[in-house]
Every structure is written in structure tokens, then in C-alpha cells.
Backbone as CSV, one residue per row, in Angstrom:
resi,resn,N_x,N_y,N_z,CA_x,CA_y,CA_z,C_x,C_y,C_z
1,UNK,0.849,-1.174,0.000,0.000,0.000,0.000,0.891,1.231,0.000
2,UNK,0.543,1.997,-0.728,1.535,3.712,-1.311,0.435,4.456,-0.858
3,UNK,1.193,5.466,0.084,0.250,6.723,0.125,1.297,7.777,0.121
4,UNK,0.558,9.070,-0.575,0.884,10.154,-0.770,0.461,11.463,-0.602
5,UNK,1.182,12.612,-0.232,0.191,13.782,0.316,1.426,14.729,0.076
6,UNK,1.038,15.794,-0.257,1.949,17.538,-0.249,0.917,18.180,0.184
7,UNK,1.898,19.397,0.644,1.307,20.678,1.040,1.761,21.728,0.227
8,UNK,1.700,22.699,0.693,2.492,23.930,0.188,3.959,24.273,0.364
9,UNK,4.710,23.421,1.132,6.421,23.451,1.314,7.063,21.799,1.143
10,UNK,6.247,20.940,1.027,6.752,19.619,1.415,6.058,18.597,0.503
11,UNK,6.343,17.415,0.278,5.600,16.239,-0.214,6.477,15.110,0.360
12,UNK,5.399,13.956,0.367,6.188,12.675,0.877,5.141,11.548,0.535
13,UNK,5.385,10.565,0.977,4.824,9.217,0.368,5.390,8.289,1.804
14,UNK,4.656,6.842,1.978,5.203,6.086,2.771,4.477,4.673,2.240
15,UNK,5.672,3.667,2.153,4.923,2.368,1.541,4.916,1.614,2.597
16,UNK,3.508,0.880,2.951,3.744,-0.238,3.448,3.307,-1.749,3.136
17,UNK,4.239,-2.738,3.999,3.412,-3.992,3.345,2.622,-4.600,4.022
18,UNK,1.872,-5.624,3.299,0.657,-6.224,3.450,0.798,-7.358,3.121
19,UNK,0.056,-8.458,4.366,-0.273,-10.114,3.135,-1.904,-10.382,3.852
20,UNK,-2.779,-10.916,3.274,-4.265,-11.897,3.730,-3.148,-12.642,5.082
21,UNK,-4.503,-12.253,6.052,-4.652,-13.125,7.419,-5.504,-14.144,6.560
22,UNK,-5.272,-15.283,7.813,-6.674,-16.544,7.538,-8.068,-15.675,7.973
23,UNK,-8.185,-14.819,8.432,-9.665,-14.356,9.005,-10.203,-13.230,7.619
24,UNK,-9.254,-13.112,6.924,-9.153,-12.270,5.628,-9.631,-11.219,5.521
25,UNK,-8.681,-10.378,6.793,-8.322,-9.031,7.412,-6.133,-8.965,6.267
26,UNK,-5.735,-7.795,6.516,-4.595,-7.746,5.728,-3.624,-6.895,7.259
27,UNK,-2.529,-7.624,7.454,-1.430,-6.970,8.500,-1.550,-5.913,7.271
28,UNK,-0.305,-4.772,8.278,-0.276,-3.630,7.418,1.013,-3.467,8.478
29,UNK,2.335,-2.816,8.074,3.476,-2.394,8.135,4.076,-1.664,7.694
30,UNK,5.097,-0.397,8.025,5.350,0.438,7.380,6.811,-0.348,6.714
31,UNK,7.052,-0.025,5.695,8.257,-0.402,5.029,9.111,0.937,5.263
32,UNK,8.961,1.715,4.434,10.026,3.175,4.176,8.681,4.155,4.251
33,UNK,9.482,5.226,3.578,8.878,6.790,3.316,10.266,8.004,2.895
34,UNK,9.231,8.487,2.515,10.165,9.326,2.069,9.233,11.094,1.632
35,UNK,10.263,12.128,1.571,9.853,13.276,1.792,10.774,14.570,1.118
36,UNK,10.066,15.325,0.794,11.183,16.016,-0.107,10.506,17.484,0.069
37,UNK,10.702,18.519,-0.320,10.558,19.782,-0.252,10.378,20.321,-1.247
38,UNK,9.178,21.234,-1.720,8.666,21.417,-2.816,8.903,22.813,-2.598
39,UNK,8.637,23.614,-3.883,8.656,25.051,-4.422,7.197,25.427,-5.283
40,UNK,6.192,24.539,-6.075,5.759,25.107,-6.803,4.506,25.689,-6.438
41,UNK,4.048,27.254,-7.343,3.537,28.105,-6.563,1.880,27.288,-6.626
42,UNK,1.730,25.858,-7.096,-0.032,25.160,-6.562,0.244,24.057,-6.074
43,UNK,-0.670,24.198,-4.925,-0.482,22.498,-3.842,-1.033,21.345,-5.226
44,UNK,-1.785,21.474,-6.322,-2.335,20.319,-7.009,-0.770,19.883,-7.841
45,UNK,0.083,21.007,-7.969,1.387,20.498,-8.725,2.353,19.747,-7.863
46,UNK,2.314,20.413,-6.414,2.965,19.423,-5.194,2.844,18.238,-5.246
47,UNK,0.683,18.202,-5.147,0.750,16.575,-4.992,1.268,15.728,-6.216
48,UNK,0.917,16.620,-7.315,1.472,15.273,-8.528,2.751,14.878,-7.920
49,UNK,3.939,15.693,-7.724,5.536,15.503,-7.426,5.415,14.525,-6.336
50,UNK,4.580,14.771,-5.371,4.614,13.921,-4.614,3.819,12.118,-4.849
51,UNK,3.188,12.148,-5.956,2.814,10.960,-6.374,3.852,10.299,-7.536
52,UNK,4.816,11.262,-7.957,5.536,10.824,-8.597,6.767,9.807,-7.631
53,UNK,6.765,10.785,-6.683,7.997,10.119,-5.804,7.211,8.462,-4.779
54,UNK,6.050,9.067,-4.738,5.807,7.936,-4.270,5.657,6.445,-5.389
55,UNK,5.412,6.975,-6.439,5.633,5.786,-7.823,7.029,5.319,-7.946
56,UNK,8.166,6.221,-7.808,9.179,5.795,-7.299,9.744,5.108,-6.410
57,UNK,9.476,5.369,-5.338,9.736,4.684,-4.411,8.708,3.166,-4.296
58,UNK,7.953,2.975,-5.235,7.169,1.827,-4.846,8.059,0.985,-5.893
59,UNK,8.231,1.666,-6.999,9.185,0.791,-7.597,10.944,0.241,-7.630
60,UNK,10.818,1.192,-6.693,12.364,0.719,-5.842,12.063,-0.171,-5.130
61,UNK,11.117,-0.493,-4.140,10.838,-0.993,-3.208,10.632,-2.689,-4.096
62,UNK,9.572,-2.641,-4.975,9.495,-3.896,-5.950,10.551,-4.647,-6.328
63,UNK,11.461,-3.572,-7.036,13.055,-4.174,-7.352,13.897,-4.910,-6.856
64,UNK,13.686,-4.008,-5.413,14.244,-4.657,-3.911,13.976,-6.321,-3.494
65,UNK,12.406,-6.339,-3.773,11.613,-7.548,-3.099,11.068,-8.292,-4.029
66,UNK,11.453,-8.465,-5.657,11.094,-9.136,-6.495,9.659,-9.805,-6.030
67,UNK,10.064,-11.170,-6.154,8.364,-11.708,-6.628,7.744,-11.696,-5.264
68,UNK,8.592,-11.282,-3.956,7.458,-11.274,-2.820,6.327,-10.019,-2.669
69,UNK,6.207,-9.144,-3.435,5.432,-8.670,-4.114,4.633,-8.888,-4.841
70,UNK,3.009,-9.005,-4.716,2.473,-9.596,-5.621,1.260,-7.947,-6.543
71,UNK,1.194,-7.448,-5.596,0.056,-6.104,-5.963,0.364,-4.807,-5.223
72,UNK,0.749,-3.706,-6.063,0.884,-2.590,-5.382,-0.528,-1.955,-5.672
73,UNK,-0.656,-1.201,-4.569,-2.121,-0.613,-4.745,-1.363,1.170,-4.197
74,UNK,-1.610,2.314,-4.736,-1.445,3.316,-4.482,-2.773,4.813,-4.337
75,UNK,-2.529,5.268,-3.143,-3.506,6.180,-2.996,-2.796,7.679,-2.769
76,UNK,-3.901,8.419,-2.953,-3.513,10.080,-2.752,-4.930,10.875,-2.540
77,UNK,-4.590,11.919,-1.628,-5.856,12.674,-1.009,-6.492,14.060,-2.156
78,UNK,-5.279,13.697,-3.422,-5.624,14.553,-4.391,-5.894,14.434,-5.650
79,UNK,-7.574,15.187,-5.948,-8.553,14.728,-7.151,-7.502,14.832,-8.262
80,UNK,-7.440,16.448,-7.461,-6.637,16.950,-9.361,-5.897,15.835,-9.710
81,UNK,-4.841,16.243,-8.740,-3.639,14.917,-9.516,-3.224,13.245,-9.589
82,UNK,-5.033,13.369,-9.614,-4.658,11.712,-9.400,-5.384,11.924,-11.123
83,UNK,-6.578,12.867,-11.227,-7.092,12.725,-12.558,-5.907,13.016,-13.703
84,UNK,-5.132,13.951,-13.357,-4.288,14.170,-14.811,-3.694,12.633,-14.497
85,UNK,-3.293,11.924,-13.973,-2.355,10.653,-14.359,-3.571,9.691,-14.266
86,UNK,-4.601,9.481,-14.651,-5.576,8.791,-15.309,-5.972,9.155,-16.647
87,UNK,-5.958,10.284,-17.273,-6.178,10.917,-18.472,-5.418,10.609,-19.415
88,UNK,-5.639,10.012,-20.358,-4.675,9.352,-21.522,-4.955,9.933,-22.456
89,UNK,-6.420,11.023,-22.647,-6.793,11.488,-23.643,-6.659,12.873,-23.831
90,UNK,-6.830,13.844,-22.814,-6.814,15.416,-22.832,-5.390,15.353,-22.718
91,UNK,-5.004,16.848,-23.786,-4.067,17.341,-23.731,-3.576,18.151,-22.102
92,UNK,-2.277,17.872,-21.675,-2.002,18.485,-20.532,-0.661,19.563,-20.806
93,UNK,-0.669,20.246,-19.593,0.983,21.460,-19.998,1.936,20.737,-19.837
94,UNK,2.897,21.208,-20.560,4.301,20.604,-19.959,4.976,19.559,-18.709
95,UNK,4.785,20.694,-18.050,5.148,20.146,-16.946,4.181,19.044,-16.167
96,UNK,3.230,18.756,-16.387,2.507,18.416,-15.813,2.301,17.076,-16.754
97,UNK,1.892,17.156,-17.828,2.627,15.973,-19.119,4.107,15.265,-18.929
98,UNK,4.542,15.934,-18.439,6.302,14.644,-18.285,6.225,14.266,-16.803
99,UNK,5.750,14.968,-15.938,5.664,14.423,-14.468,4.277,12.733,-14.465
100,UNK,3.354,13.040,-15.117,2.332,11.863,-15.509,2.749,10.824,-16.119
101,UNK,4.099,11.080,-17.265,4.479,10.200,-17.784,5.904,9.237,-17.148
102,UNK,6.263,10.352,-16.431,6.904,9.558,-15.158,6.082,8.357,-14.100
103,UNK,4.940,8.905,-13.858,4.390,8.341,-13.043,3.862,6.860,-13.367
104,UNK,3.133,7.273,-14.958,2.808,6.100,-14.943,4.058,5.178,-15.767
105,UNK,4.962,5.476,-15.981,5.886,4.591,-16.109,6.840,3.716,-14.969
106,UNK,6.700,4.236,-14.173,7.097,3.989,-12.964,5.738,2.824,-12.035
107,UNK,4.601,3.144,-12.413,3.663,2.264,-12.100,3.737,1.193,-12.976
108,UNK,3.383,1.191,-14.024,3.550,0.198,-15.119,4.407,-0.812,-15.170
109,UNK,6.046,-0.509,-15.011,6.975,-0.812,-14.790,6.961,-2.041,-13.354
110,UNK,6.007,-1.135,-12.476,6.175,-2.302,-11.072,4.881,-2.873,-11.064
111,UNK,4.007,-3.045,-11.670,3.005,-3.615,-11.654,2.600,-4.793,-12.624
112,UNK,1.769,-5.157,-13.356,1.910,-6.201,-14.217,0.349,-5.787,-14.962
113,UNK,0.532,-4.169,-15.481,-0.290,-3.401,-16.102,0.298,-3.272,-17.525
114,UNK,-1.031,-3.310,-18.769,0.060,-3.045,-19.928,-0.349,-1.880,-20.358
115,UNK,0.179,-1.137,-21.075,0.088,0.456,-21.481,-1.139,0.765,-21.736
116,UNK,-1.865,1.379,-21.633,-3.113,2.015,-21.477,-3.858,1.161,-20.500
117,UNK,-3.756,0.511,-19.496,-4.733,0.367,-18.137,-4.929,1.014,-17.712
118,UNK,-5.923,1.443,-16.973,-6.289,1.952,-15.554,-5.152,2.090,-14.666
119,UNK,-4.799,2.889,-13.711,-4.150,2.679,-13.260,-4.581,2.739,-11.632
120,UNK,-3.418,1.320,-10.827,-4.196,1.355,-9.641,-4.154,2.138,-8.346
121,UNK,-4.352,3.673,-8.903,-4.312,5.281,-7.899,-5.762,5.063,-7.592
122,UNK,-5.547,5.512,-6.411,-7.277,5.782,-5.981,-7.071,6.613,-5.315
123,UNK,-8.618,7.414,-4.647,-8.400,8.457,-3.456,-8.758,8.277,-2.569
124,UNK,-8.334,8.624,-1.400,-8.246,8.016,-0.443,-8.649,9.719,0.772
125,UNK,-9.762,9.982,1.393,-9.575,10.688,2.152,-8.652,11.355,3.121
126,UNK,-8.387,12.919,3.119,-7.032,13.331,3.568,-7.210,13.177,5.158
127,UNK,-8.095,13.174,5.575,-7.949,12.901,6.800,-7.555,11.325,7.537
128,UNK,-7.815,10.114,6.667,-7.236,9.149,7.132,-5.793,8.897,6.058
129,UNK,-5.198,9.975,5.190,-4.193,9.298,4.513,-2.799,9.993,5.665
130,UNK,-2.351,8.623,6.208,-1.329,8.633,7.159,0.038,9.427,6.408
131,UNK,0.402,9.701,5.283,1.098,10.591,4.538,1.100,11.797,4.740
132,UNK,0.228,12.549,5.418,-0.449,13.988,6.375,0.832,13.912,6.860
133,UNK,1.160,13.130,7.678,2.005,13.243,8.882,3.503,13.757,7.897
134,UNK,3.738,13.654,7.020,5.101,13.702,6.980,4.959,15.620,6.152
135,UNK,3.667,16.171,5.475,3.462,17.309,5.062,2.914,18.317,5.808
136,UNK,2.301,18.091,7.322,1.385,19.264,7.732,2.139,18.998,9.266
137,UNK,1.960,20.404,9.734,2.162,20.648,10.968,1.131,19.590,12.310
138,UNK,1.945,18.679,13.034,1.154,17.586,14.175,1.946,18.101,15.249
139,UNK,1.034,17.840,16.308,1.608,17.630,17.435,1.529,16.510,18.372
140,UNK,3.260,16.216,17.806,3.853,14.870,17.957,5.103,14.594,18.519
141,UNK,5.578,13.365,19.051,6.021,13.134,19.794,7.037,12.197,19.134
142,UNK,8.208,11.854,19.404,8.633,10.554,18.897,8.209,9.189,19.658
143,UNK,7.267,9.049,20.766,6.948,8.131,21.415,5.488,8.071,20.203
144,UNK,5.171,8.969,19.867,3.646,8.872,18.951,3.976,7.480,17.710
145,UNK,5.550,8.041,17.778,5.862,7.005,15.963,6.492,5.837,16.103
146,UNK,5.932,5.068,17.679,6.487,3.625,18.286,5.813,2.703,17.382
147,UNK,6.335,1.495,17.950,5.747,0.337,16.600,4.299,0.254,16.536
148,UNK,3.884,0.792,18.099,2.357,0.596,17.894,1.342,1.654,17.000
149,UNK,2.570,2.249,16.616,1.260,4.023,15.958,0.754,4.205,14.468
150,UNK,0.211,4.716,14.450,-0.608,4.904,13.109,0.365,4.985,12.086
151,UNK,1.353,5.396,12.538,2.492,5.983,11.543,3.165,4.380,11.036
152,UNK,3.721,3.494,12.064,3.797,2.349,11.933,3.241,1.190,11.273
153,UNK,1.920,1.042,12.070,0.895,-0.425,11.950,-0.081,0.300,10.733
154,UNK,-0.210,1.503,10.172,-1.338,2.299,9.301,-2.409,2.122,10.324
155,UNK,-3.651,2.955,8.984,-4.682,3.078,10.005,-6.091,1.732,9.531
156,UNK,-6.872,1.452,10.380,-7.753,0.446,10.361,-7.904,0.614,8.817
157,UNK,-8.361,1.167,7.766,-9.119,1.054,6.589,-7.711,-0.138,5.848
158,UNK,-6.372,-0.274,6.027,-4.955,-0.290,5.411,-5.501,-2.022,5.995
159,UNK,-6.178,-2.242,6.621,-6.192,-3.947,7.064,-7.472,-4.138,5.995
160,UNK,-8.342,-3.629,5.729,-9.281,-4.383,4.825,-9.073,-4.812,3.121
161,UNK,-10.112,-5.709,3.031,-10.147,-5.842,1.234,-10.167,-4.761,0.610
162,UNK,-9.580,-4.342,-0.417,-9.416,-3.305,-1.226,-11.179,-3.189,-1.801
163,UNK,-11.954,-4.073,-1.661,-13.279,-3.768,-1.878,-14.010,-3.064,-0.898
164,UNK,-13.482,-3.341,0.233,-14.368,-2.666,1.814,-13.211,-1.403,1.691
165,UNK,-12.083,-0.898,1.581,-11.655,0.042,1.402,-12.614,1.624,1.150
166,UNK,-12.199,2.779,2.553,-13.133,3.898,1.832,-12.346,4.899,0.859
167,UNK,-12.399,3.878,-0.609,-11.855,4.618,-1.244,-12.814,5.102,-2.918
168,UNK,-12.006,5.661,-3.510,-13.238,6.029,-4.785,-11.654,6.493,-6.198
């Protein structure tokens, strides 16, 4: 599971993994994350950068763990930029056209999607996407980011079927 979130100074992403319990609930674990510092003057151009890096990093992460990987699933709390990297048909600007084509090459690449699929971004409400934490001001603790914390284990929705998922 990939999640991703920017603000207005920052973007970051954090992957974690997952396998089916027998009760067919899904553990959830943080693997990495990662975070970078943005400049551009619209949060919808942040989040793309920041879904780019998180497409990155999922496909580093794949590389890493070959076939124990079986499905990356990736989310983001943002319409705009999850729609331009679903759009295969409207013309987009520049910049915003080579950052999409990053993205979905970088998805494509770690997934077992062939060129023009769907791709598997969804949205995911900003208030449960645990990726918040690494772009917006919390008040937090380093005892908050122990093995037991949200930041860690994700949050309850990160254990269900991607069908019971509240996502769209």
C-alpha cells in the first residue's frame, strides 16, 4: 500500500506492506517513506511531485523484493492529480505531461499493467491518509511514531479488502 500527500512546502509518500490473514483481514506495516521539499507556486502540482515520488519509491521498493510482491495498490488525497495521471486522452501542460508520464511509467513498470490500463491510484480521504504526517504541521512526539502508531501499523481502513476500502 503507497500513500501520498503535499502541502504547500513539502511532499512525501510512505509504503507499506501487506499479506491476507486466515480471518481475511490484511497486517499492514510500514516499510520506508520518504519526503522532499517542494517550491511550486499550486499544492495540485505538489501533490502530482509527490505521487511521482511515491511511484518511485514503490518501484524501488518492488526491485528490492522481487516476486514477494504480488500487488501494489497506491492512494492520494488529491482529485486533481490523481485525474491528470488517469487521463490518456486530454491534452495536458508541460510540466505536468512529463511528471504523468513519469508516473505512470514507474507504475507500469512495477506492476503487471500493460500500457493504457487503468491505473491502480485511488483516493483516499485526507484525513485518514497517514502521509499527512510527513506534510502538515502535528503535534507529535517521537513516542507517537512507536511500533504501535498509526504511523507504523497504518490506520484500520490499510487492514481491509481493497473492496471494503473507503476509497473512490
Amino acid at each position: 500500500l503507497c500513500v501520498s500527500d503535499a502541502a504547500e512546502t513539502a511532499g512525501g509518500c510512505a509504503i507499506y506492506a501487506s499479506y491476507e490473514r486466515t480471518n481475511g483481514m490484511f497486517s499492514c506495516q510500514l516499510l520506508t517513506s520518504r519526503s522532499k521539499l517542494l517550491n511550486q507556486t499550486k499544492i495540485p502540482r505538489n501533490e502530482l511531485e509527490a505521487i511521482r515520488l511515491m511511484a518511485e519509491t514503490a518501484s524501488t521498493v518492488k526491485n528490492a523484493l522481487g516476486d514477494l510482491v504480488s500487488d501494489i495498490l497506491y492512494f492520494t488525497d488529491s482529485t486533481i492529480a490523481m485525474c491528470w495521471c488517469h487521463n490518456i486522452t486530454k491534452k495536458l501542460r508541460i510540466y505536468t505531461l512529463y511528471r504523468v508520464a513519469d508516473i505512470r511509467r514507474f507504475i507500469v513498470a512495477s506492476t503487471k499493467l500493460m500500457e493504457g490500463d487503468p491505473l491502480p491510484l485511488y483516493h483516499i480521504d485526507g484525513k485518514i491518509n497517514t502521509a499527512d504526517l510527513l506534510t502538515k504541521t502535528h503535534d507529535i512526539e517521537p513516542k507517537d511514531l512507536n511500533g504501535n502508531s498509526k504511523w507504523q501499523s497504518g490506520l484500520p481502513w490499510m487492514t481491509l479488502p481493497l473492496t471494503d476500502m473507503p476509497i473512490t
